[in-house]
Steps between C-alpha positions, in 0.01 A plus 500: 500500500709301796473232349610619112775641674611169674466339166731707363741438750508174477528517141821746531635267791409156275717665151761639771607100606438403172789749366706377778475132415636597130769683629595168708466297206667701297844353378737756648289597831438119575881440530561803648235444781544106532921589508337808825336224683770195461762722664285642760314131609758242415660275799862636582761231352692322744928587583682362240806212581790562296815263550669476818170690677200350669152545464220381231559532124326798297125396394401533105298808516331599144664854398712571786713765559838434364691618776225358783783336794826511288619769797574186694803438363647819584388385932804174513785482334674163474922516539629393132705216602144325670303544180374192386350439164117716461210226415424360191178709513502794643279584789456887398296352184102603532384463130305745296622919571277783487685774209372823470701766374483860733575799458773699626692188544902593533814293503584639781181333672579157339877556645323534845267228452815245433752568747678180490578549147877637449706737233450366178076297513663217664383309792526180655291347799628603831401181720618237239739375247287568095473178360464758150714787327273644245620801331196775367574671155267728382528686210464854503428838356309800585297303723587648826084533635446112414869415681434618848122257479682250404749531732280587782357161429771275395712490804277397781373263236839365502600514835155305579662225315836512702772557173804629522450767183583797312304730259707653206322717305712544115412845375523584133668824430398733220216514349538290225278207420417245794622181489379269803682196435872625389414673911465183636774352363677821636353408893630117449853552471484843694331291837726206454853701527336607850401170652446102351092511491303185486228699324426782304193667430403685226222746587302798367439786696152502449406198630406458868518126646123439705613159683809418653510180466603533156865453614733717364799161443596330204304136394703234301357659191490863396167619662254777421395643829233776329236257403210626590497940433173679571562690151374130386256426718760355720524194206807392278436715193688186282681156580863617416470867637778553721485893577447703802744309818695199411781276713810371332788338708819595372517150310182552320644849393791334325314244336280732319780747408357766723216726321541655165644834471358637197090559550501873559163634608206320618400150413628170411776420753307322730427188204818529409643406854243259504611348194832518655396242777383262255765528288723458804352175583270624791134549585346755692357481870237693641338565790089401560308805363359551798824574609690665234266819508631862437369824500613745252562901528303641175656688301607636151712338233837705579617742248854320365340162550311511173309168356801276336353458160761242468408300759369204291752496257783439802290258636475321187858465523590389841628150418729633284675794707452416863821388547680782312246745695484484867766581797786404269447794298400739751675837500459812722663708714445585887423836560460523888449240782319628771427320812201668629303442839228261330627338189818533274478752187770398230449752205615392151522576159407184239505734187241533261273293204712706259823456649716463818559875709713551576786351368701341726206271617650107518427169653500459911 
């Protein structure tokens, strides 16, 4: 009988580890649990050097934390009239990021988090002279929970790389039909009358960058930072696709006419401005897919951002009306500018498929 019941034990004990070992393996619990131990057993990463500070340079740590030793820049501040130039590469650089997306997350907690960044997103290194002004536009609407990730994100990811930057975010009023492009034409001219940028970047909410050394300046070509996106298995879903984050410099922007105004809803504007850099005599650059990787926030097609059925018809005819379509034809009219604590809000009316609304929208 002792021994029956032993056997039994072991037999409970023996399907007990065995459950365990599936719930390791398992997909979610085997991230979850290998993410548990990293943190808990990895080696603490050394002080980081920016300019005009001493000490060794940050070590490339596999999914670090974002924000891991950017507090030393707040410790010595250099007088302005002794900053020299920052490095060609910046020191703060590690290399891949660890994203995850938690809940209860607040502005106000990213606001804390980036204390060096002033009225209006903008920032510039304290301890050296930018050798970069890249300007953010992202455009916007009803996207307020996938805003503060992104934001919560993209500044130390910026700072890391030692710009002097801004973040505008161009928010479509009304609820009329969504129209992505005619909203980056908007942030263009809009970040321009505030400051001469080297660069712009175009950039969806959504998308989260995971390295930063995927450098947020412009390349002698138009370049398509989002190459690799985890939505496609962190591959480039097509030669020509341009979507998700791209880089123009104010030259390249002009050459291709800007981005068409007229593809209201979802779909299609991306190959168009990439037909638009062709057409403009330019190729595009990208970053190695290893590090051109983003994460993106899941969720629904918006309601008011409909599938374009058009979409392949305008494409169709791109060579034909690029240069009667783009920021030479852009109308809208500037609602509010708001210069809030971590990026600039500029809210606009562009009209509508069916018409322009109101009426007294013009050219800027």
């Amino acid at each position: 009988m002792v021994k029956l019941q032993s056997k039994w034990r072991y037999l409970v004990m023996l399907l007990g580890v065995q459950l365990v070992v599936m719930a390791l393996l398992s997909r979610e619990g085997y991230q979850k649990r290998v993410t548990y131990f990293f943190r808990i057993f990895r080696r603490p990463e050394s002080p980081v050097a920016p300019a005009g500070l001493s000490g060794p340079s940050l070590h490339n740590h596999t999914g670090r934390d974002v924000y891991a030793n950017l507090s030393v820049l707040g410790k010595a501040q250099v007088p302005e009239d002794s900053l020299t130039y920052c490095p060609k590469k910046s020191p703060l650089v590690g290399g891949p990021i660890h994203v995850t997306f938690p809940s209860g997350l607040t502005l106000a907690e990213v606001e804390r988090k980036n204390p060096l960044v002033v009225r209006g997103g903008r920032y510039r290194p304290p301890n050296c002279e930018a050798r970069h002004r890249t300007a953010i536009i992202i455009p916007h609407r009803n996207r307020e929970h996938h805003l503060k990730f992104l934001l919560y994100y993209l500044h130390p990811f910026l700072q890391r790389q030692q710009l002097n930057y801004a973040i505008y975010i161009i928010h479509q009023a009304g609820n009329y039909t969504f129209n992505r492009a005619k909203l980056m034409n908007v942030g263009f001219r809009e970040a321009m009358r505030e400051e001469e940028w080297d660069c712009l970047f175009f950039h969806d909410v959504d998308l989260i960058p995971e390295d930063d050394r995927n450098t947020y300046t412009c390349d002698a070509h138009p370049k398509h930072a989002a190459i690799a996106m985890d939505k496609f298995g962190y591959k480039l879903p097509y030669k020509s696709y341009f979507g998700g984050v791209s880089a123009l410099t104010p030259t390249h922007y002009l050459k291709m006419n800007g981005f068409p105004n007229n593809y209201w809803g979802w779909g299609g504007e991306d190959d168009d401005i990439g037909i638009r850099v062709s057409l403009g005599g330019m190729l595009i650059a990208r970053p190695a897919s290893n590090v051109g990787r983003y994460k993106m926030i899941k969720h629904k097609l918006d309601r008011g951002n409909e599938i374009n059925p058009r979409r392949f018809n305008m494409l169709a005819k791109t060579r034909q009306t690029w240069k009667q379509d783009g920021m030479n034809t852009a109308q809208y009219e500037v609602v509010s500018r708001q210069h809030r604590p971590l990026y600039t809000n500029i809210t606009v009316h562009i009209g509508t498929e069916a018409g322009l609304h109101p009426p007294a929208l013009k050219g800027h």
